[in-house]
C-alpha positions as CSV (number, residue, x, y, z in Angstrom):
1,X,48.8,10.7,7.8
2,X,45.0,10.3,7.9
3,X,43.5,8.8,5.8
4,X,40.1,7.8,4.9
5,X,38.0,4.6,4.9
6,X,37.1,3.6,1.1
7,X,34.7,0.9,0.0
8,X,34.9,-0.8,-3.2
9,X,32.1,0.3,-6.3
10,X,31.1,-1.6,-9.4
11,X,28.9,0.1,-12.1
12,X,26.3,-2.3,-13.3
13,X,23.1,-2.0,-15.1
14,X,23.3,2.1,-14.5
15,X,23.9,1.8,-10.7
16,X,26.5,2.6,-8.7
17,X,26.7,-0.6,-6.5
18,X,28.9,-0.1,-3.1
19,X,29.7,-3.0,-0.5
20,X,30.3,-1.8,3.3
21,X,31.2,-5.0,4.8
22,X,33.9,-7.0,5.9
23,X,36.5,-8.8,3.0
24,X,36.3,-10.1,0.6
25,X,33.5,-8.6,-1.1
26,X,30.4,-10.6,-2.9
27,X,29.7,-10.3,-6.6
28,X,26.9,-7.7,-7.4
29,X,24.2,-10.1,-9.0
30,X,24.1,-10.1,-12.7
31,X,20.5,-10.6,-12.4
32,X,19.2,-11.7,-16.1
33,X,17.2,-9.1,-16.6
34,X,20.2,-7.0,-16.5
35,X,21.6,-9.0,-20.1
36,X,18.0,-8.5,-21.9
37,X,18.6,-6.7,-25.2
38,X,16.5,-4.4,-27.3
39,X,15.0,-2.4,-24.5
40,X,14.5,1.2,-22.7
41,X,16.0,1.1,-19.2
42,X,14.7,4.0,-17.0
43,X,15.9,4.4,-13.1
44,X,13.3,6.3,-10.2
45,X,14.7,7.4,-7.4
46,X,11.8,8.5,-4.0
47,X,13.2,9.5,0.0
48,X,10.5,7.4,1.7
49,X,10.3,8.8,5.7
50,X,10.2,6.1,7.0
51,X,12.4,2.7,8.1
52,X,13.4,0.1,5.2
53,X,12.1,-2.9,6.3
54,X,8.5,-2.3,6.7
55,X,8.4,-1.6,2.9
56,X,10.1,-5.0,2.1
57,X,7.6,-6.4,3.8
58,X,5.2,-5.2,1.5
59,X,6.9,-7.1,-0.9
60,X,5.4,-9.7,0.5
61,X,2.1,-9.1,1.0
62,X,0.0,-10.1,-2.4
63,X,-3.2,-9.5,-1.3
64,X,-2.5,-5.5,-1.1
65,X,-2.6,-5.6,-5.1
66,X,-6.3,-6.6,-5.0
67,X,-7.3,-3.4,-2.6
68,X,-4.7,-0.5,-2.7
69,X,-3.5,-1.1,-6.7
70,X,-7.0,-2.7,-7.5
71,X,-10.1,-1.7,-5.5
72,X,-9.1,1.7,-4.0
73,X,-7.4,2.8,-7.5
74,X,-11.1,2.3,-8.9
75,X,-12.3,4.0,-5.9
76,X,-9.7,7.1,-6.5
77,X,-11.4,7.3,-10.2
78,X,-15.1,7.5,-8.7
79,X,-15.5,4.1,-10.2
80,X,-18.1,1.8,-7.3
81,X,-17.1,-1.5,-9.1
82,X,-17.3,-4.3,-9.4
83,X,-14.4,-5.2,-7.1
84,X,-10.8,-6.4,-8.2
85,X,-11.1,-10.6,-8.8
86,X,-10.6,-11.8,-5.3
87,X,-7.2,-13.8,-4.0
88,X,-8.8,-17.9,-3.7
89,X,-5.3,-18.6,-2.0
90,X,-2.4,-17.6,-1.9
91,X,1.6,-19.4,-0.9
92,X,5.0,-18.6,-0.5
93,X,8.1,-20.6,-1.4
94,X,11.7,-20.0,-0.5
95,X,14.7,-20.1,-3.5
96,X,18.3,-19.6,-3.3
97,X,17.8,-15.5,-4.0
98,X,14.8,-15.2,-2.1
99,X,11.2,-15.8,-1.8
100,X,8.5,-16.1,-4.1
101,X,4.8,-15.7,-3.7
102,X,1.8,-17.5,-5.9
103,X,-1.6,-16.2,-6.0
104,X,-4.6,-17.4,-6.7
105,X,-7.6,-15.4,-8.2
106,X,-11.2,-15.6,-9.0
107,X,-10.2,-15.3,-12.6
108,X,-7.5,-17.6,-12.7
109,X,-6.6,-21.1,-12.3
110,X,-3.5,-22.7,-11.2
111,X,-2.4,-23.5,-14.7
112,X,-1.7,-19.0,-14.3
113,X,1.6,-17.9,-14.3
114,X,0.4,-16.2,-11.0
115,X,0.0,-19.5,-9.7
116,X,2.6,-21.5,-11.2
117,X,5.9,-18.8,-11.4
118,X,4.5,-15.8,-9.6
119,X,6.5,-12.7,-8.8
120,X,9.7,-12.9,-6.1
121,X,11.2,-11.2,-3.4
122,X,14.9,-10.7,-3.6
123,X,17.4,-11.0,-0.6
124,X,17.4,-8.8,1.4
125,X,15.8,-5.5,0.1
126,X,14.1,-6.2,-3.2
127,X,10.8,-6.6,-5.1
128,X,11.1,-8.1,-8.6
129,X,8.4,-8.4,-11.2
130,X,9.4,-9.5,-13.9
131,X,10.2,-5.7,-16.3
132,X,11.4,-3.7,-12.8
133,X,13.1,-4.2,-9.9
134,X,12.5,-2.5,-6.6
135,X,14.9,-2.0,-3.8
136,X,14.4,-0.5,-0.5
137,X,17.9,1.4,0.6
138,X,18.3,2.4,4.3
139,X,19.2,5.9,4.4
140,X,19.3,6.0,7.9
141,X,16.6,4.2,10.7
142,X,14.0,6.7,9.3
143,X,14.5,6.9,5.8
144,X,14.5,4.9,2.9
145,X,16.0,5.3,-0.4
146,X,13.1,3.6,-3.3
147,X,15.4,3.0,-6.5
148,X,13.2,1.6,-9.0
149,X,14.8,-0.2,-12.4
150,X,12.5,-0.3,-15.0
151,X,12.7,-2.5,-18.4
152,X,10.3,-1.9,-21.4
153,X,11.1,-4.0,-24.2
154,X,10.7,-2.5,-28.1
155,X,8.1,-3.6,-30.0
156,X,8.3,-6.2,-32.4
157,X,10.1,-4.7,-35.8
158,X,11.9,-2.4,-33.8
159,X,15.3,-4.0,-33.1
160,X,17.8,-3.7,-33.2
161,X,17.1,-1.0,-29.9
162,X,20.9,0.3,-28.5
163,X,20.0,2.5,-26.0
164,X,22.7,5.1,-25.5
165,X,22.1,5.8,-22.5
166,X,19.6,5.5,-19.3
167,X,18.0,8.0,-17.5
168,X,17.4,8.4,-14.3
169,X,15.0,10.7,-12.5
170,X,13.4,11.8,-9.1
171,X,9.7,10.9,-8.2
172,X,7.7,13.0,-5.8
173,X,5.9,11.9,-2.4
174,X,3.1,14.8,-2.2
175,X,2.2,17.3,-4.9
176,X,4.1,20.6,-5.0
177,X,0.7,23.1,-4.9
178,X,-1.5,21.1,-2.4
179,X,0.9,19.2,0.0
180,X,-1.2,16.5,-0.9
181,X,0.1,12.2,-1.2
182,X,0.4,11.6,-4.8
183,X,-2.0,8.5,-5.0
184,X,-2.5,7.9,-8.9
185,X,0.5,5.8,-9.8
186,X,1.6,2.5,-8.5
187,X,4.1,2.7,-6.2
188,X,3.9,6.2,-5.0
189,X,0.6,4.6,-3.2
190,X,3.0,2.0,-2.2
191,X,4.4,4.8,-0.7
192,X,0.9,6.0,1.3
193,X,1.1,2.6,2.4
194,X,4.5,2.5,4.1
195,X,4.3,6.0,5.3
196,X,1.2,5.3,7.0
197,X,2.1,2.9,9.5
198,X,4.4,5.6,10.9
199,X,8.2,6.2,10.8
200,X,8.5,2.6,12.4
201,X,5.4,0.2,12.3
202,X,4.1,-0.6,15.4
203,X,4.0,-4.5,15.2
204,X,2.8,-5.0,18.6
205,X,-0.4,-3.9,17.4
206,X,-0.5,-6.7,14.3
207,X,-2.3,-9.5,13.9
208,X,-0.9,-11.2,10.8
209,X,-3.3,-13.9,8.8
210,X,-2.8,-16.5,6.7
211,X,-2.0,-14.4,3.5
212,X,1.1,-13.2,5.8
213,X,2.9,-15.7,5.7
214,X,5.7,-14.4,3.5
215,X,6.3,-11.6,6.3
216,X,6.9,-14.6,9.4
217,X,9.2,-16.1,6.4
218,X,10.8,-12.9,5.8
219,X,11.3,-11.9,9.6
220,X,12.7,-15.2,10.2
221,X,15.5,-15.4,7.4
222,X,16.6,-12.2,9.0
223,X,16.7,-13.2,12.4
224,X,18.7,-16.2,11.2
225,X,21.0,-14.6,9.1
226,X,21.7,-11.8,11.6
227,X,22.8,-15.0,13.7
228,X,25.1,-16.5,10.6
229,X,27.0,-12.9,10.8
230,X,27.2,-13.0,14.6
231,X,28.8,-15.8,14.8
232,X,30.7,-15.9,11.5
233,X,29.9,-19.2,10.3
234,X,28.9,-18.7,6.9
235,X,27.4,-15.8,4.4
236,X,24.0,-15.4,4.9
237,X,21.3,-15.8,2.1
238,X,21.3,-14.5,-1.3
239,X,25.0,-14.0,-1.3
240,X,27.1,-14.5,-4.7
241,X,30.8,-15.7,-4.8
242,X,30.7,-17.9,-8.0
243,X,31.8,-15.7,-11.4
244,X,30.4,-18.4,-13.2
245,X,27.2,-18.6,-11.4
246,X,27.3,-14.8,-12.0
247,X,27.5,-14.6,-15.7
248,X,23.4,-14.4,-15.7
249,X,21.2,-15.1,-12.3
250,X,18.3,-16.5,-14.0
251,X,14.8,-15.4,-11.7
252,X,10.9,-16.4,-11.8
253,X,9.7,-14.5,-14.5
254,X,6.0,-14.8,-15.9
255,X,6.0,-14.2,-19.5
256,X,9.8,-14.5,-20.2
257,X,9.2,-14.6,-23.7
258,X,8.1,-11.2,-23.7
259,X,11.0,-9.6,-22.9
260,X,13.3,-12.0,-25.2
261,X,11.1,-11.8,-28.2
262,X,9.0,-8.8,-27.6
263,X,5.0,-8.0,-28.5
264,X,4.1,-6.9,-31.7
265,X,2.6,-3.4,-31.9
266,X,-0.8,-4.5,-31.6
267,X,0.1,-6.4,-28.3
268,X,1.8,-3.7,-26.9
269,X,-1.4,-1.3,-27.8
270,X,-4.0,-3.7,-25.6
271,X,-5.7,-1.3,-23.1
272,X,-6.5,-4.6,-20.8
273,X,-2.8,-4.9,-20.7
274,X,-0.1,-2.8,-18.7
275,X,2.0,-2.8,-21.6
276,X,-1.2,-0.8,-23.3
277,X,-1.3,1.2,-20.5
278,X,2.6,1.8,-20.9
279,X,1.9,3.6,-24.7
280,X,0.0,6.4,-22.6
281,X,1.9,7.3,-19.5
282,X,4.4,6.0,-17.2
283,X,2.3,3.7,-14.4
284,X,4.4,3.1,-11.8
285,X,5.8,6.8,-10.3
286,X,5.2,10.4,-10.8
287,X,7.1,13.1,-12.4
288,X,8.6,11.2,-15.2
289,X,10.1,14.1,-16.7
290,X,9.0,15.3,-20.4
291,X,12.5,14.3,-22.0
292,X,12.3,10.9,-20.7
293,X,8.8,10.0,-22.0
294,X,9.7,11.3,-25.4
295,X,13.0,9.7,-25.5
296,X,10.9,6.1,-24.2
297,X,8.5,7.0,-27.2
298,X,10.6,7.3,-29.4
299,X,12.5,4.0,-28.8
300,X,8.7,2.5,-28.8
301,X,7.8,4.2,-31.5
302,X,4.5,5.4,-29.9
303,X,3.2,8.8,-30.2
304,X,4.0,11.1,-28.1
């Protein structure tokens, strides 16, 4: 008889989740987000060519939010300034899930959330923000799998929100008539980014700074952790066993009360904010399709 090899799946959040290891198996994280109510859940999905790891290291590099999300977006718009609020300082601080990185900014002061809770890095392959996570999926040595899960929460006077279902959608690297990078939404210039530094980045040519500091940290946890696993001694980081532990996985999240309580229309409206932004167009990938957007407007109640 053959037969063949199966691995055990969990459905969780809208994800398939599938463990390829050794017994017996870890807990997919019930990260908290994941229990948040009264909100529109959307999943992206983009084939990045090129190897997984040098786009989790740009989830440690802060200072790229001032220039490619910041500075060069301007610069995309024919906008000469002024400039993004510089980074003062920035630091990086491991926790049991990860590592988180705190910025400091011309307009801020360490009394910010961006200073105090900042945004984390999840072990191994994720960016977290706060209303979307981000995880970078080997394919193979050359490709990577982007799956984006995104959380917008109603408006204030709109719950209850029971979401029926969430859809989930394909985002384009280069635009269909011109061949061209698609550079006019967040992470597709993530994308540019990671793309650019070839199929594998060429770190003998580096010189990392003082703002990389989260990538020596990163580099290092894998290094050791590929040891823990060499030599069986113990799971490596990030791993969850405890179903009690796993009930909800709090995270850093700036603004909690946000997504627990929700903005009030007005609030959600502010052009200065991203959840303004949010009421005109999708921010963070191309191609949402039509029948997304008008199902996420309607569960905002925003015109369409």
């Amino acid at each position: 008889m053959v037969k063949i090899k199966a691995y055990p799946v969990e459905t969780k959040a809208g994800l398939l989740w599938a463990y390829l290891g050794p017994d017996p198996a870890p807990l997919v994280p019930t990260w908290e987000p994941f229990t948040f109510n009264n909100g529109f859940v959307q999943i992206v999905f983009s084939v990045v060519p090129c190897n997984w790891f040098q786009c989790q290291e740009n989830s440690l590099d802060p200072v790229h939010f001032e220039w490619m999300h910041a500075n060069w977006t301007m610069r995309l718009k024919g906008i000469e300034g002024p400039y993004s609020p510089a980074h003062l300082k920035v630091d990086f601080e491991e926790f049991d899930y990860g590592f988180r990185y705190l910025r400091l900014r011309e307009d801020t002061d360490e009394n910010n959330p961006l200073w105090t809770i900042g945004r984390c890095c999840l072990w191994p392959n994720c960016l977290f923000t706060g209303d979307h996570f981000e995880w970078r999926v080997p394919i193979d040595d050359e490709n990577t799998l982007s799956v984006g899960w995104f959380f917008n929460r109603v408006p204030q006077g709109r719950e209850p929100y029971i979401q029926d279902s969430i859809p989930s959608w394909t985002s384009p690297l280069t635009d269909p008539e011109t061949g061209r990078w698609i550079d006019t939404h967040v992470m597709n210039q993530d994308f540019i980014a990671w793309v650019g530094q070839g199929t594998f980045a060429d770190r003998t040519k580096e010189t990392l700074g003082k703002s990389d500091k989260g990538i020596a940290m990163l580099r290092k946890q894998f290094f050791d952790d590929m040891e823990l696993i060499d030599n069986s001694k113990t799971d490596p980081k990030g791993i969850v066993r405890d179903p009690d532990i796993n009930e909800c996985i709090q995270l850093p999240i700036m603004n909690r009360k946000r997504f627990l309580e929700g903005l009030t229309p007005e609030e959600m409206a502010d052009p200065n904010d991203i959840h303004g932004r949010s009421t005109k167009r999708f921010v963070f990938l191309a191609g949402q399709p039509q029948e997304v957007w008008e199902t996420y407007c309607e569960a905002m109640r925003f015109e369409k």
